[in-house]
C-alpha angles and dihedrals in degrees: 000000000000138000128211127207128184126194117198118206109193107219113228100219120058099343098288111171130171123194110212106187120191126190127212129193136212127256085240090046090049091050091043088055096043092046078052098050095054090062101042129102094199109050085185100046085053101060091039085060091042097043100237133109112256090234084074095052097060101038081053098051085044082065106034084054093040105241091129102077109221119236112290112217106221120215114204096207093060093043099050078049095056092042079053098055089035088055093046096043084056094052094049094044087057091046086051092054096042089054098037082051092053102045083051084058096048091049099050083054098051085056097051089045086055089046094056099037100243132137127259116258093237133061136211 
């Protein structure tokens, strides 16, 4: 289930060579390890009898459960969009605030001129 791969570097002065090997394990081995995983009590025991270090275990279970996001591809046009309607939602939320705030303070005056008896200064 799993394949093994070694790369050897000759070294220039006095032979030197160093073997770095490097596995690599199947998709089905990587879900059979993680449906093993969920069930087991000893996370470490586990990848000692399965040969693989326990960091892999959980960085395989993150993906195969999706907690790790894939790559999002960005697109500019729609962004500078979205900063655009952003911009414009801001500056209408400010003229609706400016005009909600005036007519508070019309109407505040229409109440004091009823108060007070005296007529309003428009006429119809």
């Amino acid at each position: 289930m799993r394949q093994s791969s070694k790369t050897h570097f000759a070294g220039t002065g006095g032979g030197l060579q160093m073997a770095v090997s490097r596995k690599q394990y199947t998709e089905e081995f990587r879900r059979l390890a993680v449906a093993r995983m969920k069930g087991c009590r000893n996370v470490t025991a586990l990848a000692e009898e399965l040969g693989v270090p326990g960091r892999f275990l959980y960085r395989w279970r993150a993906r195969l459960e999706g907690a790790i996001a894939p790559i999002v591809v960005r697109h500019p046009g729609l962004e500078e969009e979205n900063r655009q309607l952003k911009q414009l939602l801001a500056e209408r939320s400010l003229e609706v605030d400016f005009f909600k705030g005036a007519l508070q303070k019309i109407a505040a005056r229409r109440q004091q001129n009823e108060e007070a008896g005296e007529t309003a200064s428009t006429t119809r």
